[in-house]
C-alpha positions, 0 to 999 in steps of 0.5 A: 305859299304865294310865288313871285309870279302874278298870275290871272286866272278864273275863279267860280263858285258853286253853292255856299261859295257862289253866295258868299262871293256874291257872283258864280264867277270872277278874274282874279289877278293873283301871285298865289302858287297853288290851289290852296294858297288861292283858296286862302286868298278868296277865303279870306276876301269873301268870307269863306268860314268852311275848312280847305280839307272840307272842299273840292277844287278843279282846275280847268274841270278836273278834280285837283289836289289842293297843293297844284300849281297854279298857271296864267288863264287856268279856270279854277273852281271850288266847291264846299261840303256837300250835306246829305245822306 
């Protein structure tokens, strides 16, 4: 659910990500609340076909929930699904 606020933050990607977004990272202005609403946004801005619950997300290089809250400059970074074995 996006807030009222209007935040900036970093966005980088990695993998798939960094090749759908055409960039490993860039300065979103956002009114996103969390990690999963800015994820919705991006998704749905370049592309990102793979489910949320798929992924990872850090923020500011710490493995983070989905449902943190999202504050001004933070650098948040996702991941997709890694395959392998």
């Amino acid at each position: 659910m996006a807030s009222d606020a209007v935040i900036d933050v970093t966005a980088r990607y990695f993998a798939a990500f960094r090749e759908q977004a055409g960039t490993d990272a860039e300065r979103v202005t956002t009114g996103a609340a969390t990690a999963g609403d800015l994820y919705g946004e991006l998704a749905e801005r370049h592309g990102f076909a793979d489910a949320r619950g798929r992924c990872k997300v850090a923020i500011n290089d710490e493995l983070s929930d989905w449902t943190a809250p999202l504050k001004h400059g933070d650098v948040v970074l996702f991941f997709p699904p890694v395959a392998g074995g």
